[in-house]
ChimeraX commands (.cxc) that place a marker at each C-alpha (Angstrom):
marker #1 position 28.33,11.67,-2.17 radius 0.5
marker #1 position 24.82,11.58,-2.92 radius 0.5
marker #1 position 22.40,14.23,-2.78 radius 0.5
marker #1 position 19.46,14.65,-0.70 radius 0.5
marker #1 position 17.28,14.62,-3.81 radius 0.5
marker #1 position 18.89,11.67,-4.85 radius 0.5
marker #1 position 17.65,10.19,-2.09 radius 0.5
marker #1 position 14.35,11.82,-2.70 radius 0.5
marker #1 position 14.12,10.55,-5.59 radius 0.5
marker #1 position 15.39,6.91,-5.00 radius 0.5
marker #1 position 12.82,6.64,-1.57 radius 0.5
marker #1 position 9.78,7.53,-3.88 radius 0.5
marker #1 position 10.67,4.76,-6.24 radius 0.5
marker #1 position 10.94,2.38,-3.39 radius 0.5
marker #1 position 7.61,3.57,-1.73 radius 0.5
marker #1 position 6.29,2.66,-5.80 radius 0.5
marker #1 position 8.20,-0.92,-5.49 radius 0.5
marker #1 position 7.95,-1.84,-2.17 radius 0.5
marker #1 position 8.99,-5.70,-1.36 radius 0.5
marker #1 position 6.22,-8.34,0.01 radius 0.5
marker #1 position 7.78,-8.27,3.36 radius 0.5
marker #1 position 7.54,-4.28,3.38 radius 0.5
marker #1 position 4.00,-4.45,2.04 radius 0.5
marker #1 position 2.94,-7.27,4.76 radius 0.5
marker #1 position 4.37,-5.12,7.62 radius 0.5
marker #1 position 3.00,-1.94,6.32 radius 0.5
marker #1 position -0.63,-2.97,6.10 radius 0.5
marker #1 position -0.05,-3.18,10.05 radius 0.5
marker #1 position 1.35,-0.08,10.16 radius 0.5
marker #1 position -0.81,2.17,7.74 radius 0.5
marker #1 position -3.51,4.58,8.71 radius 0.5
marker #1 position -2.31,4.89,12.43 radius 0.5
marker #1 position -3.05,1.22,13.31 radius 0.5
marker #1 position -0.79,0.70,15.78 radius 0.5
marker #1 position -1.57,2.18,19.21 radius 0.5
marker #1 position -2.47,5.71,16.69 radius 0.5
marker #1 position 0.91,6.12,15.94 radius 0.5
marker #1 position 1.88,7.38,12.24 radius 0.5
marker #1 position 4.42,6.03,10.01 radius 0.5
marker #1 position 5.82,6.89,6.95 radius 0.5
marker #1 position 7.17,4.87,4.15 radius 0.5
marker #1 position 10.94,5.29,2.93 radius 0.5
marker #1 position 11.24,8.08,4.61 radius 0.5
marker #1 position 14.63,10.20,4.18 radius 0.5
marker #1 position 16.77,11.29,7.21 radius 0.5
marker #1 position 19.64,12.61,5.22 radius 0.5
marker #1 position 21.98,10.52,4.40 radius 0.5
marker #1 position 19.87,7.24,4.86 radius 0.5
marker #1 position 16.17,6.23,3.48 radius 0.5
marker #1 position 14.34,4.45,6.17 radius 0.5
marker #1 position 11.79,1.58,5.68 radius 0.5
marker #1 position 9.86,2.97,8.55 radius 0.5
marker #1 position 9.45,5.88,10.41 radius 0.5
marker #1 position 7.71,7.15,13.59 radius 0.5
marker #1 position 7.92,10.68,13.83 radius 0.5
marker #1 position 6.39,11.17,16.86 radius 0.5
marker #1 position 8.77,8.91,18.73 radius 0.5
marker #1 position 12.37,8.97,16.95 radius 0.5
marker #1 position 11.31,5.15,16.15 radius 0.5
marker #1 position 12.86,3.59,12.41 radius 0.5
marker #1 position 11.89,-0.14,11.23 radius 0.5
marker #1 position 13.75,-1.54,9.13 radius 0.5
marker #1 position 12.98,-5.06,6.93 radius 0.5
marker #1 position 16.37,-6.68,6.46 radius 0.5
marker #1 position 16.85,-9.16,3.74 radius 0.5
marker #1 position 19.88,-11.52,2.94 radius 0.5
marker #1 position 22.40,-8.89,1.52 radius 0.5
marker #1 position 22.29,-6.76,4.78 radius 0.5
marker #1 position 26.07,-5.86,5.58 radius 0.5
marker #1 position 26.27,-5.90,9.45 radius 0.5
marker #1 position 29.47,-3.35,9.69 radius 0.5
marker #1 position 27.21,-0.97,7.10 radius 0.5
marker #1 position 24.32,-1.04,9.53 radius 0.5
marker #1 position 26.06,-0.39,12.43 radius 0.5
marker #1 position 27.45,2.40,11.34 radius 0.5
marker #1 position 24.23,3.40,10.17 radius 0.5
marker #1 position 22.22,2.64,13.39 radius 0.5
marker #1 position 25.31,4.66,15.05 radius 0.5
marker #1 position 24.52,7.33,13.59 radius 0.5
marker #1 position 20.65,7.59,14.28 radius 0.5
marker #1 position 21.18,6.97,17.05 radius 0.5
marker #1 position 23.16,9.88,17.64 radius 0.5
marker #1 position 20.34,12.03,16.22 radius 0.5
marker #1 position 18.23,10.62,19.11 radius 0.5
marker #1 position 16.69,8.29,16.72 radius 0.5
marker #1 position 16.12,3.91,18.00 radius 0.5
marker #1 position 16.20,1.33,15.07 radius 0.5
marker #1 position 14.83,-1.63,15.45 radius 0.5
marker #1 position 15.35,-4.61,12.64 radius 0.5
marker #1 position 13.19,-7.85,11.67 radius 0.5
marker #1 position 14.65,-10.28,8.54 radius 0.5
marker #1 position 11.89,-11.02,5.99 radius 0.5
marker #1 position 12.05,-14.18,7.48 radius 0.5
marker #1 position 10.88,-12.81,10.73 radius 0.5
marker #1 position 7.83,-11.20,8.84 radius 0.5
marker #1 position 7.38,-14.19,6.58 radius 0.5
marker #1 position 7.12,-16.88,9.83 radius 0.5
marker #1 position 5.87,-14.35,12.72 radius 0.5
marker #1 position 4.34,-10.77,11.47 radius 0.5
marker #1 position 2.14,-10.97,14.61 radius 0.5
marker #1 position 5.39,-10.80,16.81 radius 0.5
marker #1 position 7.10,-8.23,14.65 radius 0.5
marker #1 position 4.08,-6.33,15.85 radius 0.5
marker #1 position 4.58,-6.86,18.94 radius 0.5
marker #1 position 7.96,-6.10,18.84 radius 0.5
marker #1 position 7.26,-2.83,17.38 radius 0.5
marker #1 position 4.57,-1.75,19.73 radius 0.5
marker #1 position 6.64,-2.66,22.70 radius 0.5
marker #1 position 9.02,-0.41,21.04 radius 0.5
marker #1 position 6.64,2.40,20.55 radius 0.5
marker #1 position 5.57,2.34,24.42 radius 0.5
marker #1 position 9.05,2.14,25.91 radius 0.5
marker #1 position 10.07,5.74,23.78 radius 0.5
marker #1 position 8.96,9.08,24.89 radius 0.5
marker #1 position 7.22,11.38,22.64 radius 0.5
marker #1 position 9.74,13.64,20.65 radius 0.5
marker #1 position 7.00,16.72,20.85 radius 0.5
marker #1 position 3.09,17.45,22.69 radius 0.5
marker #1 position 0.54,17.72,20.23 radius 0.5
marker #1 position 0.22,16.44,16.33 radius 0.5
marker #1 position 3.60,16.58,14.18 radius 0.5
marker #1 position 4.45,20.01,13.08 radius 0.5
marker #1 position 5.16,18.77,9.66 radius 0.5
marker #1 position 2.97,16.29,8.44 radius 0.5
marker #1 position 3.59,14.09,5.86 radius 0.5
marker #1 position 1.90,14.70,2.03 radius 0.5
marker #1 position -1.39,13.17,1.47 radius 0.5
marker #1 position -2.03,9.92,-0.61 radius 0.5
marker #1 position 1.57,8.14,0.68 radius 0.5
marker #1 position -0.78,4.67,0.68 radius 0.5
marker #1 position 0.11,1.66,-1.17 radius 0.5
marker link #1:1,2 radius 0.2
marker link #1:2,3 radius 0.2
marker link #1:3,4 radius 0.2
marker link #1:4,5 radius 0.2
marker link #1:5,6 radius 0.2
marker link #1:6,7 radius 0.2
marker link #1:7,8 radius 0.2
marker link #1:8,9 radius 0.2
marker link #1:9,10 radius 0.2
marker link #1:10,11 radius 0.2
marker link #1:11,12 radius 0.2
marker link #1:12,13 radius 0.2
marker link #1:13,14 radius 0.2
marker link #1:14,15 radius 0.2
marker link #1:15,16 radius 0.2
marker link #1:16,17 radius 0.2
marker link #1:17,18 radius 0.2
marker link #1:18,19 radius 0.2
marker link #1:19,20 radius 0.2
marker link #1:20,21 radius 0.2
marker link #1:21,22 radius 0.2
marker link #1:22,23 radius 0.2
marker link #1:23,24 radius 0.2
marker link #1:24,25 radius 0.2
marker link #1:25,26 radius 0.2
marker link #1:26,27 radius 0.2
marker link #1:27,28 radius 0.2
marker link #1:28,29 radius 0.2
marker link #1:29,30 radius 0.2
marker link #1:30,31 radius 0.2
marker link #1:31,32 radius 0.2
marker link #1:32,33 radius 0.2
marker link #1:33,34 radius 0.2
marker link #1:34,35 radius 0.2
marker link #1:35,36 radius 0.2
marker link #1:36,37 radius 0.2
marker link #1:37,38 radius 0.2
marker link #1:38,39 radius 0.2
marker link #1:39,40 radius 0.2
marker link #1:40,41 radius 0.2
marker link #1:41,42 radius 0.2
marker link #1:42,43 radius 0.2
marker link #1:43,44 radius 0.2
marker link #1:44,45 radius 0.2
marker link #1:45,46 radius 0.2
marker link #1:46,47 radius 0.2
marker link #1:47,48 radius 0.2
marker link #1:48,49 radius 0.2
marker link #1:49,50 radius 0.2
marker link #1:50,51 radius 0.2
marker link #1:51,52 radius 0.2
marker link #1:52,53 radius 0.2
marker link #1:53,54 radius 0.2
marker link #1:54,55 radius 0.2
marker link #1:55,56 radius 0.2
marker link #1:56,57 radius 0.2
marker link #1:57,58 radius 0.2
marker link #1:58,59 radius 0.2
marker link #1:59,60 radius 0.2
marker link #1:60,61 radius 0.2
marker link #1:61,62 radius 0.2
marker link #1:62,63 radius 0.2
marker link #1:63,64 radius 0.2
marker link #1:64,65 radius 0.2
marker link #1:65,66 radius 0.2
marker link #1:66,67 radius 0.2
marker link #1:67,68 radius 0.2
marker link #1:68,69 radius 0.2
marker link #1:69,70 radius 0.2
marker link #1:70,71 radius 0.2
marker link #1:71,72 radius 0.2
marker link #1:72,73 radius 0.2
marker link #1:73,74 radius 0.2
marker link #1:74,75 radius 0.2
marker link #1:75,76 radius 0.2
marker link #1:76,77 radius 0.2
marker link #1:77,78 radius 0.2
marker link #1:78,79 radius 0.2
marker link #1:79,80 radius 0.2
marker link #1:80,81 radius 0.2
marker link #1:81,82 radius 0.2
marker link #1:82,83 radius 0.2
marker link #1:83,84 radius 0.2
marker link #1:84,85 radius 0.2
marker link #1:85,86 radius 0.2
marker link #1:86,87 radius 0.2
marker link #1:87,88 radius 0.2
marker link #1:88,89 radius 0.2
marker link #1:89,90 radius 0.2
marker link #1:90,91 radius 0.2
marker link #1:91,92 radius 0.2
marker link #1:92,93 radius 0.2
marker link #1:93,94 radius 0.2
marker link #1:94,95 radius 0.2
marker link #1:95,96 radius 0.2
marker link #1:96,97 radius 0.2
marker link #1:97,98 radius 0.2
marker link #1:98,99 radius 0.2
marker link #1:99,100 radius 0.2
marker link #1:100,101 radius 0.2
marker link #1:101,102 radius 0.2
marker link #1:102,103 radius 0.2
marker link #1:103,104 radius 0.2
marker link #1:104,105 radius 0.2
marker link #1:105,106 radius 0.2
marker link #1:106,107 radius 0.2
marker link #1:107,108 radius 0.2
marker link #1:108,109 radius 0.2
marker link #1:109,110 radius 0.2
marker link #1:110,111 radius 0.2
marker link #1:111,112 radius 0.2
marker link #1:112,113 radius 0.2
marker link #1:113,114 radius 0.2
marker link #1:114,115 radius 0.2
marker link #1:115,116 radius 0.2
marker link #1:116,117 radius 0.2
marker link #1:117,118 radius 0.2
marker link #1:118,119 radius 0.2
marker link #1:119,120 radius 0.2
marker link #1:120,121 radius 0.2
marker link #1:121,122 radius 0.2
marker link #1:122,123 radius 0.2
marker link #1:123,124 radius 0.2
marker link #1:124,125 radius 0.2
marker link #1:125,126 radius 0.2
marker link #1:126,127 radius 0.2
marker link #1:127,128 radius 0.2
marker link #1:128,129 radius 0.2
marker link #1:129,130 radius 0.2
marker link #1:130,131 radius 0.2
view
């Protein structure tokens, strides 16, 4: 079983080594730009890493290329879900051929969820988390 500063460790080398179709999607999301809503890069709700995550509203992206394993993320997705948490997934193909709609996709998203607290996040994240 892995350790929560495993995973610590292993999401801060993936926010260092991002992929293109994580990069492209996160120069969308960076610095509020979507409807003022923050995200945060690999962020780690123990026992997964997330590509994306929207505190405020319980929302995770994540950027699926070709050696996804469907049973893994259900079970995954399951169990976010569970934690009152949505998960939404685009393929790098998806970003590749139609960022523009995975935008959409993800502010639609954003509107439809309630906000998980009033007022600015009670824990916010570290300065500097840019690419």
């Amino acid at each position: 079983m892995v350790t929560e500063a495993e995973l610590l460790d292993r999401a801060r080398e993936m926010r260092r080594n991002p992929t293109e179709w994580e990069i492209r999607v996160w120069h969308q999301l960076s610095r509020s730009q979507l409807s003022d809503h923050k995200f945060r890069r690999q962020a780690v709700i123990f026992p997964y890493i997330c590509d994306f995550f929207c505190p405020a509203k319980g929302l995770i992206v994540e950027v699926d290329g070709d050696s996804h394993d469907a049973p893994y993320d259900t079970r995954r997705d399951g169990y976010l879900e569970g934690k009152g948490f949505e998960t939404i997934r685009v393929t790098n193909l998806e970003v590749r051929d139609s960022l523009e709609g995975v935008v959409e996709l993800i502010a639609t998203a954003l509107a439809r969820r309630a906000d998980r607290w009033a007022g600015p996040h009670p824990n916010p994240s570290p300065e500097g988390e840019g690419l």
